[in-house]
C-alpha angles and dihedrals in degrees: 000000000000133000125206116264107271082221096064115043113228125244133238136187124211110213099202134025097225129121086273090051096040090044090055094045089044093051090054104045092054080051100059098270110136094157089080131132135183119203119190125183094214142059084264169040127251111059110206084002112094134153130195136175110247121161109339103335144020123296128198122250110183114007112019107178138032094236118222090007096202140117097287092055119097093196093058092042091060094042095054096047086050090059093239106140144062127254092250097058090044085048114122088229086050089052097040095058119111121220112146094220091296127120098275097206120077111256127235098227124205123197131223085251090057102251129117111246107216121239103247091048084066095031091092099054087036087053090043083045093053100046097049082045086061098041087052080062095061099051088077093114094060122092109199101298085082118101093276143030104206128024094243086061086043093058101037093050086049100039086050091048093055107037083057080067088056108108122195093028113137127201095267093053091048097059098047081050086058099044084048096056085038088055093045092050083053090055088050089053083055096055104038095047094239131129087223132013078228086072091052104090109227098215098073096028093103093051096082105093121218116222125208123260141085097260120250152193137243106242088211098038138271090271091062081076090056094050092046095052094049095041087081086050124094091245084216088080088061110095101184122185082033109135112178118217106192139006114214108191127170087047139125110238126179110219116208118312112247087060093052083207126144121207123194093219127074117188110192118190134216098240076064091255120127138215118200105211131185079207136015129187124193125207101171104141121265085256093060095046092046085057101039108026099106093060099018096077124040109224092036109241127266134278103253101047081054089050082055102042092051095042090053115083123233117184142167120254106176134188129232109197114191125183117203131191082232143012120250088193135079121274075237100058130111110163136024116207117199118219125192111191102205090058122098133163095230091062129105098226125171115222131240115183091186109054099027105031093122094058090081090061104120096199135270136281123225118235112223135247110020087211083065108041103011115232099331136163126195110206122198120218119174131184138007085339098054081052089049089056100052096061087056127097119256090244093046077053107046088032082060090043098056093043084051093049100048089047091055099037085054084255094312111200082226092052109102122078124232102207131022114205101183127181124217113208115154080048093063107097091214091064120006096200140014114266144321134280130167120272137220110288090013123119133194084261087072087056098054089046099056080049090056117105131239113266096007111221090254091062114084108233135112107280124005126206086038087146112024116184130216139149126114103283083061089071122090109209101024114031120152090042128100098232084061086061090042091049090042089053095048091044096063097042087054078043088063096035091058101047089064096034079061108041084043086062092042092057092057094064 
């Protein structure tokens, strides 16, 4: 094993400009790096940040929340030390609140027969719903020979055992019990970024870990985090409208002549141009590499980083943004929950796309204050469906929304909305989804080997850490967040730091 001379810095290429790939460059230049470059595929910084102007105010696109704002939590820590957020979300009451990832205000529900459901009708099966959540959680430790492969199968067989428990339910109670649990499995997709619970392997579910805090928003918008990290940055180490076509790694490049030097990456564009690197880390999102791992690495990758890649689940969660004249809901309300009544879990349903896509609509967020936003709605759409959407038309869209609304609002005269704003995330070519979750038969051990460099130190060859990995789906207990892809950033720069702190103090002795 060689080191790089200390005389000549080595040089490492970023793939992503994302808050993985600005959290790594961050960490090394504060560290002394100057040979440092950032590509990025698209017009612009960010990745799965992104923030755009709709009604009054700005919207997200991409992340919404710092999730668990609290202490532990690097996001919120930056955020706080850039000055980013309000007093209330940098409160100790704000950080002490528990929510386990879940909408922390009560929901007004409507049903498909446009009436509200009230809260304590649904509070037994939510309840039910909680605690079997939970106990999913639990199960982390099994690795398929438990009682159920996914968490979807896990909370049907124990609903169903429950409910049978329930004395004094009728059948019209029953079936508003079942569309309830239906409508809170929908929520979970959501949140975990899954077309089915049945696709969310129950083994490594309990591996995520929930951090305190009542979640909150950035007042100036998510991507005022992105531009305060890079500010510190030389802007010349950004590449932007760079898409790389292949890494070549365990190679023998020459670097320009007049440097004499040989660099075991090559990183060859797709514009035909090429980079020569000492390191590189990739942060492409998991969706891109399920779609591009076989020719996005020479040699191909190993068996067990496809294996990985495979086992790990990517999905589509979209938003659905309305702006109405006027609001149909209370100044009071946060969340709108959407009920049908002929849906159950338990059910064998086939799916159209076609006709029900909407179906899979869990309901809509307020955004408050109206001062702020104007009257907008954020709808959540998860799954096959939430891909579906994305090939319609705006007004195909917005035409479905306002025939759903008025069937749920008992034909409301405020109901229909002016204006549609959609994303589309599982269309864009750089991701092809929103973020990870794990996957039936995957275990938190997938996740730290699609983290683990290439070569790894331990392995004698020229040059290890050629090809680092980080992104949020490379961290084990909070991947889809955006402080996993902080903390996964961060974790392969030290990872470099610490290979020539090390050889520097080999070379002493």
């Amino acid at each position: 094993m060689a080191a790089v001379e200390a005389s000549v810095s080595p040089r490492i290429v970023i793939i992503g400009c994302g808050i993985a790939g600005i959290s790594a460059a961050q960490r090394l230049f504060s560290h002394g790096y100057r040979d440092l470059t950032v590509v990025e595929a698209t017009a612009r910084p960010g990745g799965r940040i992104k923030t755009t102007e709709f009604g009054k105010g700005l919207v997200e696109i991409g992340a919404n929340w710092i999730h668990g704002p609290s202490k532990e939590n690097p996001v919120f820590q930056l955020a706080c030390h850039y000055g980013l957020l309000d007093a209330e979300a940098m409160s100790e009451e704000n950080q002490a609140i528990e929510t386990k990832g879940h909408p922390p205000y009560p929901p007004v529900s409507y049903s498909s027969s446009g009436k509200i459901i009230s809260f304590d009708e649904c509070l037994p099966v939510r309840q039910l719903y909680e605690s079997i959540l939970a106990k999913a959680g639990e199960q982390r430790f099994r690795t398929g020979n438990g009682p159920a492969a996914s968490v979807g199968e896990f909370v049907k067989t124990e609903a169903a055992e429950e409910m049978k428990k329930w004395r004094n339910v009728d059948k019209e109670r029953t079936k508003l019990n079942h569309a309830v649990l239906n409508t809170l499995l929908k929520v979970e997709c959501c949140i975990c970024g899954a077309h089915s619970m049945d696709h969310v392997g129950l083994a490594s579910f309990g591996e995520y870990e929930s951090l305190p805090g009542l979640d909150c928003t950035f007042p100036r918008g998510y991507h005022s985090l992105i531009k305060s990290m890079m500010k510190p940055l030389p802007k010349d180490i950004f590449s932007f409208g760079k898409a790389v076509h292949c890494i070549h790694w365990q190679g023998s490049f020459q670097g320009n002549r007049s440097s004499g030097r040989i660099f075991p990456v090559l990183v060859e564009f797709q514009n035909g141009g090429k980079l020569q690197a000492d390191h590189v880390i990739v942060t492409v999102p998991l969706g891109y590499l399920k779609h591009h791992y076989r020719t996005f690495f020479h040699p191909p990758l190993p068996s067990a980083k496809v294996e990985s890649i495979q086992k790990i689940g990517f999905g589509t969660n979209n938003k659905i943004f309305l702006e109405f004249e006027k609001p149909f809901w209370e100044p009071d309300c946060y969340y709108i929950e959407l009920i049908w009544e002929d849906e159950s879990p338990f059910a064998d349903v086939k799916l159209d796309l076609q006709k029900d896509w909407f179906r899979k609509l869990i309901g809509f967020t307020v955004l408050q204050p109206p001062e702020k936003f104007g009257h907008v709605l954020c709808g959540w759409i998860a799954g096959y469906e939430s891909e579906y959407m994305e090939n319609l038309s705006d007004d195909e869209v917005l035409n479905v929304i306002t025939q759903l609304l008025r069937r749920f609002t008992g034909n409301h005269p405020c109901s229909s909305p002016k204006k549609v704003l959609r994303t589309k995330w599982h269309n864009d070519p750089y991701t092809k989804g929103s973020y990870s979750c794990p996957g039936v038969g995957c275990t938190g051990d997938n996740i730290d080997v699609l983290a683990e460099p290439l070569p790894a130190v331990d392995q004698v060859v020229h040059m290890p850490l050629q090809v680092l990995f980080a992104g949020e789906a490379t961290h084990r207990t909070f991947y889809s967040t955006t402080h996993g892809a902080l903390l996964s950033g961060w974790r392969e720069a030290d990872r470099i730091i610490h290979f020539y702190t090390a050889e520097k103090l080999n070379s002493k002795l």
